[in-house]
C-alpha positions as CSV (number, residue, x, y, z in Angstrom):
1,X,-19.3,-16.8,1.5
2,X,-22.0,-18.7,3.8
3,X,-19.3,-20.0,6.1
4,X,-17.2,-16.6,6.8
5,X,-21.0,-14.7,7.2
6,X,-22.0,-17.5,9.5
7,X,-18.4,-17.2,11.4
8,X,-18.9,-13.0,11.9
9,X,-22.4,-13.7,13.2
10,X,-21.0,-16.4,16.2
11,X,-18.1,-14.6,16.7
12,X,-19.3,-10.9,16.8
13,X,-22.3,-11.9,18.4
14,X,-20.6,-14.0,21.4
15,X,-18.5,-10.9,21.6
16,X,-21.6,-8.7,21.3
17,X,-23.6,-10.6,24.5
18,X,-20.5,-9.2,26.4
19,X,-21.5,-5.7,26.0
20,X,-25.2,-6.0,27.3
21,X,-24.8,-6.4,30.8
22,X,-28.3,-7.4,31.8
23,X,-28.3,-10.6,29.6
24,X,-24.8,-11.9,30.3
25,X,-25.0,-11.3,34.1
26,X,-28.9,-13.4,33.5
27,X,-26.7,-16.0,31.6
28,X,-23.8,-16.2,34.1
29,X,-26.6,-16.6,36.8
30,X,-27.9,-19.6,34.9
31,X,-25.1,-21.4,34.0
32,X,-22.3,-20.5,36.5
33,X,-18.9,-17.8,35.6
34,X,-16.8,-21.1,34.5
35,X,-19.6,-22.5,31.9
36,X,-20.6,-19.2,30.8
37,X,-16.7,-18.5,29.8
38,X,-16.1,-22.1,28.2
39,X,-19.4,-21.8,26.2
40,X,-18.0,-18.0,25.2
41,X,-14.7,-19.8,24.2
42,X,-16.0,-22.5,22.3
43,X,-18.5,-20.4,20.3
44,X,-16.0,-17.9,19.1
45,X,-13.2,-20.6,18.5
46,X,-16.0,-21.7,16.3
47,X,-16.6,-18.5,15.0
48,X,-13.3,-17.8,14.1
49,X,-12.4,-21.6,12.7
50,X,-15.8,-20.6,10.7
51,X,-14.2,-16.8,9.2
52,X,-11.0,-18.4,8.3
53,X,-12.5,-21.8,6.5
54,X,-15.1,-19.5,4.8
55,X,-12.9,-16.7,3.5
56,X,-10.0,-19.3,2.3
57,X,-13.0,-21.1,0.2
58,X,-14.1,-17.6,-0.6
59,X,-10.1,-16.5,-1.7
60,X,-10.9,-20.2,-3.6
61,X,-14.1,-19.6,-5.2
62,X,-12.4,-16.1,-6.8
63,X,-12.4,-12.7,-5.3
64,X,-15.4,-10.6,-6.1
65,X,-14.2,-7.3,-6.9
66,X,-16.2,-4.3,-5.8
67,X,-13.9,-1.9,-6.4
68,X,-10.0,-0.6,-7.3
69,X,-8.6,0.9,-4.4
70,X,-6.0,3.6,-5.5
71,X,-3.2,1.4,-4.2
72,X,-0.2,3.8,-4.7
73,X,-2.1,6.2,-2.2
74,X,-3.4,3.6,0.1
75,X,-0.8,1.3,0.8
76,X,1.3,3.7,2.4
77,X,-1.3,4.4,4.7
78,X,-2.3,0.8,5.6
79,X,1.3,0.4,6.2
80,X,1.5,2.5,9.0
81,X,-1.8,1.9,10.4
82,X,-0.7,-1.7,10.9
83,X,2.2,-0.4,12.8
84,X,-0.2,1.5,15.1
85,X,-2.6,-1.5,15.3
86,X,0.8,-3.9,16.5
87,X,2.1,-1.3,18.6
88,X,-1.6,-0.7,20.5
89,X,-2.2,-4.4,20.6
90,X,1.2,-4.7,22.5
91,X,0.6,-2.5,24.7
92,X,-3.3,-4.0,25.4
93,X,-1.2,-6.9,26.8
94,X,1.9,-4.6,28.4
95,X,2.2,-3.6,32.1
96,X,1.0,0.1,32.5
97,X,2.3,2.8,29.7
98,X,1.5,5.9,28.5
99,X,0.4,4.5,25.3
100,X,-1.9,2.2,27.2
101,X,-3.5,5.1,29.0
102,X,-3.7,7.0,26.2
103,X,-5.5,4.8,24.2
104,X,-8.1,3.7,27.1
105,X,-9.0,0.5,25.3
106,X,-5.9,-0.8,23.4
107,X,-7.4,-4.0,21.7
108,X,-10.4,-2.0,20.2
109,X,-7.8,0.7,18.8
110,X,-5.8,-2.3,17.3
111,X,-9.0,-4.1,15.7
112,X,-9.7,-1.0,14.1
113,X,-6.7,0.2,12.9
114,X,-6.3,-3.3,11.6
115,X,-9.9,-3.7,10.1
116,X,-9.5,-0.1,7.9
117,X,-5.9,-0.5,7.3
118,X,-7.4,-4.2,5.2
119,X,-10.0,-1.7,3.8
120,X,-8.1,0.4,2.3
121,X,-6.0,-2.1,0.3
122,X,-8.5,-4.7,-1.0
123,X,-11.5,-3.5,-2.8
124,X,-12.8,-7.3,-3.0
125,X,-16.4,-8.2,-1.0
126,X,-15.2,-10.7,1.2
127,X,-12.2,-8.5,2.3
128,X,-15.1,-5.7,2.7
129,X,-17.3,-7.9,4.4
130,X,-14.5,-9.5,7.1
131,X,-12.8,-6.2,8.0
132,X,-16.1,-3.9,7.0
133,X,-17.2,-6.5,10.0
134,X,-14.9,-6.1,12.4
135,X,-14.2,-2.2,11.8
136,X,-18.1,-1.6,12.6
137,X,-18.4,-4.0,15.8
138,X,-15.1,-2.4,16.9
139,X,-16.4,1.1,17.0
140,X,-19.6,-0.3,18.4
141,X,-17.8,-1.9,21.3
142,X,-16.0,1.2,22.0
143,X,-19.0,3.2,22.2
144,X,-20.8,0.6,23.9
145,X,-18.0,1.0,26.7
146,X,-18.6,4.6,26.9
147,X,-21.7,4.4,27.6
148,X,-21.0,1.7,30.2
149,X,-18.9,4.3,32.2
150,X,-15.6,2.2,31.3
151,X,-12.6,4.3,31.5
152,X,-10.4,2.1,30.4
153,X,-6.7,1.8,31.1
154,X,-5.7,4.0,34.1
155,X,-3.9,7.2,33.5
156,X,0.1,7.0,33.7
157,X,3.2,9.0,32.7
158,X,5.9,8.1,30.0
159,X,8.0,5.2,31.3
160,X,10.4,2.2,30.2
161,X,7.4,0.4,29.3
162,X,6.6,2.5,26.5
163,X,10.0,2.0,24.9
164,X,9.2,-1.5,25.1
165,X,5.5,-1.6,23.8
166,X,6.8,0.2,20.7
167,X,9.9,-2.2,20.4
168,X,7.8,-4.9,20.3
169,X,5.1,-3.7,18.4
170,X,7.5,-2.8,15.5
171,X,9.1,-6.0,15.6
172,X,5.7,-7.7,15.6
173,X,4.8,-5.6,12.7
174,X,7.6,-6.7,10.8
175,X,7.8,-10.1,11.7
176,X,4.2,-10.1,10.4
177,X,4.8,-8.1,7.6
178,X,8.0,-11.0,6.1
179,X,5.3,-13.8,7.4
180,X,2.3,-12.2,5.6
181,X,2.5,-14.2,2.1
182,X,3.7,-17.7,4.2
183,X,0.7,-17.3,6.7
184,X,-2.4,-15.6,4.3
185,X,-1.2,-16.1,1.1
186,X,-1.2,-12.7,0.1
187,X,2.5,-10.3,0.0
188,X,1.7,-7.4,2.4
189,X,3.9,-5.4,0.0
């Protein structure tokens, strides 16, 4: 449980430094734009090698049950929140769309439907601690970028693109959804 804590705390904290202005502009003045970015990289590479290797000797160890989720209600409800989460991450990567607009910060929407949707299915503590993790620096990001002023995705009207963003968020959700068991280990179904 060490190594995935240790791996939130680089990766949410490198990700963190991002949203306070004053201290990453002081850093980027020290280092220089390019260093600043690869030492960003490399610590949440780190970070993330760190949440993977320390939840799989977590899954390893044996889950720590916290509690029983009521899966007959839940699952249904994680299912299509991971369907928003694929189809808002699409479109954080998508030339303009209405869904882009409408979500202002894509990624962050996906993170978090992500995050709960893993919440509400797996009542174990590292599960709560990795996506409890994530959920709560999601919605601090987002609120951080509200108070910065950030808009986020510029306003636009329905177009081709947003056929396209939910074509390939739905087929990314169910590719995902076949490879779960292959890739985690664990059936999504």
């Amino acid at each position: 449980m060490a190594w995935l804590v240790g791996g939130l705390i680089l990766f949410l904290g490198v990700h963190t430094l991002g949203t306070l202005r004053g201290t990453r502009a002081a850093l980027i003045g020290r280092l220089g734009e390019g260093p600043y970015k690869g030492l960003y990289s490399l610590v949440s590479l780190a970070g993330l090698v760190l949440i993977v290797v320390g939840f799989g000797a977590y899954r390893s160890a044996g889950y720590v049950q916290a509690w029983n989720p009521p899966f007959a209600i839940f699952h249904p409800i994680a299912l299509f929140l991971l369907w928003f989460a694929f189809v808002a991450l699409v479109s954080a990567y998508s030339p303009p769309s209405r869904i882009k607009s409408l979500l202002r910060h894509p990624m962050l929407v996906a993170v978090k439907a992500w995050a709960l949707s893993h919440l509400l299915v797996n009542g174990d503590l590292g599960s709560m601690i990795l996506f409890g993790g994530l959920l709560i620096w999601a919605v601090y990001d987002r609120i951080s970028l509200k108070r910065r002023g950030d808009a986020g995705a510029a306003q636009v009207g329905w177009s081709k693109n947003d056929a396209l963003v939910l074509l390939l968020g739905t087929a990314a959700y169910v590719l995902m959804f076949w490879l779960h068991d292959t890739l985690i280990g664990v059936a999504a179904a």
